[in-house]
C-alpha positions in Angstrom: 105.5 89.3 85.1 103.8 86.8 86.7 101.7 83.6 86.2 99.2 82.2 88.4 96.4 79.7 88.6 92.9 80.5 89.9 93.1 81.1 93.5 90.3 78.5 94.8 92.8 76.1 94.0 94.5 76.5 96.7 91.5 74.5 98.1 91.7 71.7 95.9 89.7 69.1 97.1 87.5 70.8 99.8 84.4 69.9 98.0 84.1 66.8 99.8 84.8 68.8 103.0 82.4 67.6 105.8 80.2 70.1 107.2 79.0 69.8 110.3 77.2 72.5 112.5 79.0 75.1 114.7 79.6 74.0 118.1 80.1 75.9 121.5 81.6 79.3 121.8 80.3 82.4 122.8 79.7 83.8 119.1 77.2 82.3 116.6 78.7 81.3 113.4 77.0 83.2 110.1 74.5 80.3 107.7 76.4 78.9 105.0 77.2 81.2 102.1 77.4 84.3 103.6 80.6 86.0 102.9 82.1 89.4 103.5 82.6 90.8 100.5 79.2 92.2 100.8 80.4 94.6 103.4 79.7 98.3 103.5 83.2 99.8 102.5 85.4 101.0 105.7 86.2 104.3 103.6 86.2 105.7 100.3 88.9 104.0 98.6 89.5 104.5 94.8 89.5 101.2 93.0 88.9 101.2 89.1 88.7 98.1 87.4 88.2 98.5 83.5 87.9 95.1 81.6 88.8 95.1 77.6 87.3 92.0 75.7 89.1 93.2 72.4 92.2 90.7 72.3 89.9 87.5 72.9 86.9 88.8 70.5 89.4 89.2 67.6 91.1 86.1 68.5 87.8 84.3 67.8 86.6 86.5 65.0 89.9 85.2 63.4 89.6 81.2 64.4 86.1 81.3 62.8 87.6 81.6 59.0 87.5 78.3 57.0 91.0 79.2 56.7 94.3 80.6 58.7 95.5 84.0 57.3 98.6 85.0 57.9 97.2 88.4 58.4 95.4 87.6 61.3 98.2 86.5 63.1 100.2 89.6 62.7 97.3 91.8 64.0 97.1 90.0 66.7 101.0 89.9 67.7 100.2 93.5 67.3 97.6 94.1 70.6 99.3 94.1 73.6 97.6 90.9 76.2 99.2 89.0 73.3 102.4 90.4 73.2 102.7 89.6 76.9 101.4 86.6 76.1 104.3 86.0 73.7 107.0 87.1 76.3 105.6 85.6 79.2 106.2 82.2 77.3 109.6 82.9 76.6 109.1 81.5 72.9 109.1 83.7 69.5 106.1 85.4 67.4 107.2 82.6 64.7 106.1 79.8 67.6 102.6 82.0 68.2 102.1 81.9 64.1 102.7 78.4 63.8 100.6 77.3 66.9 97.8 79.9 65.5 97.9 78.2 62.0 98.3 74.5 64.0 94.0 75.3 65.0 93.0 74.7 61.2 95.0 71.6 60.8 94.0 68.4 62.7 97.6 66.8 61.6 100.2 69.5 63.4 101.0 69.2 67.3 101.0 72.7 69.6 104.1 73.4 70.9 103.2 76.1 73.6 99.8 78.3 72.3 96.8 75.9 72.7 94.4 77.5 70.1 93.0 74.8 68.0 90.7 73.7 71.2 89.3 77.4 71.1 88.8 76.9 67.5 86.8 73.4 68.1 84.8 74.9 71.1 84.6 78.6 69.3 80.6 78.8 69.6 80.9 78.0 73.7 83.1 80.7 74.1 81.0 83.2 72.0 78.5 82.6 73.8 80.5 83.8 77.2 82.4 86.3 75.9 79.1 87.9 74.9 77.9 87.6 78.5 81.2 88.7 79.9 80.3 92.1 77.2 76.8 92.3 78.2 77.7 92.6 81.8 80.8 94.0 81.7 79.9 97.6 84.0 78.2 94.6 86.8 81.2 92.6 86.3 83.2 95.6 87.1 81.5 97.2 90.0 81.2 93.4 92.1 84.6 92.6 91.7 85.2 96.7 92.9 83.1 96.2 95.9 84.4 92.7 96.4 88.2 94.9 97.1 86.7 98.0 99.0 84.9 95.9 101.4 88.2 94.3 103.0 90.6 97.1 103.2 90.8 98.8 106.2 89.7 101.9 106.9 91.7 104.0 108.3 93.3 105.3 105.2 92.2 105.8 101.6 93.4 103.1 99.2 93.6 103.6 95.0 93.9 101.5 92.8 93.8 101.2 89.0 93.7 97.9 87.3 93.3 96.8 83.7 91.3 93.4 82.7 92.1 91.9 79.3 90.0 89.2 78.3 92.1 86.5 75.9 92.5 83.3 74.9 95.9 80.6 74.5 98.0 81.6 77.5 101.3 79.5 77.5 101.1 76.3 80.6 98.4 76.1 82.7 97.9 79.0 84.3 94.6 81.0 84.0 95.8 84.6 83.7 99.0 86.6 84.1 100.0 90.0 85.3 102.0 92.4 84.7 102.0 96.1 84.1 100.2 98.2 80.8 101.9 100.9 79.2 101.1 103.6 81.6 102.4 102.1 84.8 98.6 100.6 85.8 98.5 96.6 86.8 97.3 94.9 84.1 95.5 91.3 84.2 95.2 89.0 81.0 92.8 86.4 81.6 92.2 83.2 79.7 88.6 82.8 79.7 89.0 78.9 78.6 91.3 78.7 81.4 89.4 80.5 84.1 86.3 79.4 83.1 86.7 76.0 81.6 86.2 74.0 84.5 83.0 76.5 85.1 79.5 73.9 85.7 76.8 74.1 82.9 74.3 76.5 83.2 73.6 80.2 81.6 76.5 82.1 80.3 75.8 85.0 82.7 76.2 82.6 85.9 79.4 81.6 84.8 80.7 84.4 84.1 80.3 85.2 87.9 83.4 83.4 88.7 85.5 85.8 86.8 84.2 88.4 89.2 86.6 86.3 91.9 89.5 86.2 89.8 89.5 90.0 89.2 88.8 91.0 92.7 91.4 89.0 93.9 94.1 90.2 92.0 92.6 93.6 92.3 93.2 93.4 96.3 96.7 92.3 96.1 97.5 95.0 93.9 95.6 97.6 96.6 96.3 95.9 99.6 100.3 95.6 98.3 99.7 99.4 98.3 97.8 99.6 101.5 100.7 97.7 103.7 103.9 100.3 101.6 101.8 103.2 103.3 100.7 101.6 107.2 104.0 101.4 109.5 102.6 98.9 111.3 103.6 96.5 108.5 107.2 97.8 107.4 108.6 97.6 111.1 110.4 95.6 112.8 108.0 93.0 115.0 110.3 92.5 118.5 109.5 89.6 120.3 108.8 87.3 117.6 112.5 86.2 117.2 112.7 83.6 114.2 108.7 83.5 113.8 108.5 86.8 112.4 109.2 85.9 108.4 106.0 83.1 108.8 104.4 85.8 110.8 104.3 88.1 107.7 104.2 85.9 105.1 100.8 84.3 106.3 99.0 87.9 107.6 100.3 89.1 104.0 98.8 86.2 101.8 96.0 85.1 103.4 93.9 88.2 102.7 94.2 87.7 99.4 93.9 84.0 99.3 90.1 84.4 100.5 89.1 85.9 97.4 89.2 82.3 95.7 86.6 80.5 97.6 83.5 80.1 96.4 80.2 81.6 98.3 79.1 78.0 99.6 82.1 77.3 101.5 81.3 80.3 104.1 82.3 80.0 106.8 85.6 78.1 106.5 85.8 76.6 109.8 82.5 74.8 108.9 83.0 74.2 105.2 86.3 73.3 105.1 86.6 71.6 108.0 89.4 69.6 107.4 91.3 71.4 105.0 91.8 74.4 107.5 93.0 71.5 109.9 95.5 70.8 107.8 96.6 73.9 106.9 96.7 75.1 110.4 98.8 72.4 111.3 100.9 73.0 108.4 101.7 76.4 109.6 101.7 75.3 113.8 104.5 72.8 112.7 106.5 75.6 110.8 106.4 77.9 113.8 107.6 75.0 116.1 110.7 74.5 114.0 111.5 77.7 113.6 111.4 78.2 117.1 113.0 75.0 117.5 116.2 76.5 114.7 117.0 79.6 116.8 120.3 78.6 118.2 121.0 76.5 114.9 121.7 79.5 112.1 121.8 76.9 109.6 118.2 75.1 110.6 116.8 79.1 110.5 118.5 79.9 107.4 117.1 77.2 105.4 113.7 77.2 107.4 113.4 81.1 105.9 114.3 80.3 102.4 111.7 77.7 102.4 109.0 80.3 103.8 110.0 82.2 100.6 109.4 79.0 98.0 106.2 80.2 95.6 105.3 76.7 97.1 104.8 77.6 101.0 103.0 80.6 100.4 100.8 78.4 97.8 99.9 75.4 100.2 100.6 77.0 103.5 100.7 80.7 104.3 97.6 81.8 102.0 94.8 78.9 102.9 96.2 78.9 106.2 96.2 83.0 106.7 92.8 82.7 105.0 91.0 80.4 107.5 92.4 83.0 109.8 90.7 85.7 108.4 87.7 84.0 108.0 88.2 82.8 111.7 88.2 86.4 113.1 85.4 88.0 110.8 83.1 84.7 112.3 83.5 85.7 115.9 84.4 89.9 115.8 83.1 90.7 112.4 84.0 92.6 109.6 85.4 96.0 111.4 87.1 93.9 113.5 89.2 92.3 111.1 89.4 95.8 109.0 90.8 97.3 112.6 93.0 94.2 112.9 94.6 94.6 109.2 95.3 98.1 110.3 97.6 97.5 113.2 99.7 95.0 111.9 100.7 91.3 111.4 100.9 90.2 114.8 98.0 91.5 116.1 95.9 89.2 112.9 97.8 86.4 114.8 96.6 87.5 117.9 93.3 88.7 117.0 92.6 84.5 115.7 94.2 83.2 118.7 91.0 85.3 120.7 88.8 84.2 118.1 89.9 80.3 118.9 89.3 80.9 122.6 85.6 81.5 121.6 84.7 79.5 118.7 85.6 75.7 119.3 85.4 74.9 115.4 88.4 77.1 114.7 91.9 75.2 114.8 94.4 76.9 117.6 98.1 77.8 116.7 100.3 75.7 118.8 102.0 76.6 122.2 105.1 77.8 120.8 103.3 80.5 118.4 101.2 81.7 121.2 103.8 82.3 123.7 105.7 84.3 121.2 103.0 86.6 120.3 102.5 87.4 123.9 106.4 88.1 124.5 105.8 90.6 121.0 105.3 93.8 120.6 101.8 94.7 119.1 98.3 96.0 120.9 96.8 93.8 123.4 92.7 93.0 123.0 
């Protein structure tokens, strides 16, 4: 099972970012806002996405009584985004029933499950959960065509996901996955959580963010999928030497990262400016002292565990492989990048190393990466 905070925050910050206009290069940047998820689909891949409001509408049907009932509590142990709720936490169903009883009574502390701010804010959120209803077939299909219009084309992808919609997730994270009954992906959201930090404004425009959250744990579910089945991303990359773990890690995470930023911030290069700056640099300074480690088996062996830490991929690997994406659909386009996901790691690190050559707003890897990725195996543009 795992736990995760909304993806856009891996770009904490970037609001600020600077944006100034796209300079030389033989390819014109696209306006602000215009994203690819609005892409004609490469091929017919299946992706389902069905979203279940049930846990969180009973949740708040039961935090609107004058009083707790104990019998409320129990049915809710009962429905399953709870009960992974429960586990994910690692706590007992007698922590959940105390917490749940701690909303009506301004005098008890919360020890793990945060319900008595759902109870004090109840009317907000049924308000948006009546929107996230109303629209629930729209919310489906975006966040569908948001998945389909990445993948690459030259196999078919599919993909079933469940959405449950809930409320008082354990920490701080904003959903959790794991895996329903049948086998099929399942995502419990928080919509306090995910859409707490959401601007005023009518319920149906915030619900829009969700329609991120889903996609993008939708793609990493079918592009997880996609990779098991293309060859190009299960062997061996000769040539790279001790740059092939960062290699993958970043071509794997930064196609999902992308998913998390907002429309407005398109393109990256011009958006977030300085954030991709830093996060290219980030990742130009790991390839140098990897490259750097290769006669020191101690240097590389620690170097790789770090590349493993939830951390690196977090602040490193997924903005960074992101801005790369976003690089390479700004000066090829979107069946560019599609073709390029299809052949392979090193050719998304070589297909942005041709993009920098022609846009001067996008961030070069360093020497060191460079060189390898010539001396590798892979197809040459």
């Amino acid at each position: 099972m795992k736990r995760s905070i909304l993806v856009a925050l891996l770009f904490a910050g970037t609001r600020c970012a600077s944006a100034p206009a796209p300079t030389g290069g033989a390819a014109a940047a696209p306006m602000p806002g215009k994203t690819p998820f609005t892409a004609a689909p490469a091929a017919a891949h299946d992706i389902r996405i069905a979203i279940d409001t049930g846990a969180a509408r009973e949740i708040l049907a039961s935090l609107s009584r004058p009083r707790f009932q104990m019998s409320d509590a129990q049915v809710l142990q009962d429905m399953l985004p709870i009960q992974l709720a429960i586990k994910d936490s690692g706590r007992t169903e007698e922590v959940f029933q105390r917490d749940f009883a701690a909303a009506w009574d301004p005098e008890s502390r919360t020890a793990v499950f945060d319900f008595a701010t759902i109870r004090r804010e109840r009317e907000r959120w049924q308000v948006l959960l009546a929107a996230v209803e109303a629209g629930k077939g729209q919310l489906e299909e975006d966040a569908r065509r948001r998945v389909a219009a990445l993948l690459p084309g030259d196999r078919v992808v599919r993909t079933k996901v469940r959405v449950d919609i809930s409320f008082g997730l354990a920490g701080l994270a904003d959903h959790l996955t794991s895996a329903a009954p049948n086998g099929d992906p399942l995502i419990v959201i928080d919509l306090a959580r995910a859409l707490g930090e959401a601007e005023a404004g009518p319920a149906q425009n915030q619900v829009t963010r969700l329609v991120r959250l889903i996609a993008g744990e939708t793609y990493g579910e079918a592009w997880t999928s996609y990779r098991a089945a293309n060859p190009a991303w299960s062997r061996p990359l000769p040539g790279l030497g001790p740059l092939e773990p960062l290699v993958r890690t970043v071509a794997e995470a930064g196609p999902v990262a992308i998913f998390g930023v907002e429309e407005s911030f398109f393109p990256l290069s011009t958006w977030l400016k300085e954030p991709m700056q830093r996060s290219l640099n980030d990742l130009n300074r790991m390839g140098e002292r990897l490259v750097e480690s290769e006669n020191d088996l101690d240097t590389r062996v620690a170097l790789t565990g770090e590349l493993k830490r939830p951390e690196f991929r977090r602040r490193v690997a997924a903005p960074g492989g992101a801005f790369m994406e976003d690089g390479i659909i700004q000066v090829f386009g979107i069946d560019a990048l599609r073709q390029t996901l299809a052949e392979g790691p090193i050719a998304f690190f070589q297909e942005y190393d041709r993009a920098t050559k022609q846009l001067r707003d996008l961030p070069p890897l360093s020497k060191v990466i460079v060189e390898r990725l010539g001396a590798a195996a892979g197809p040459s543009k």
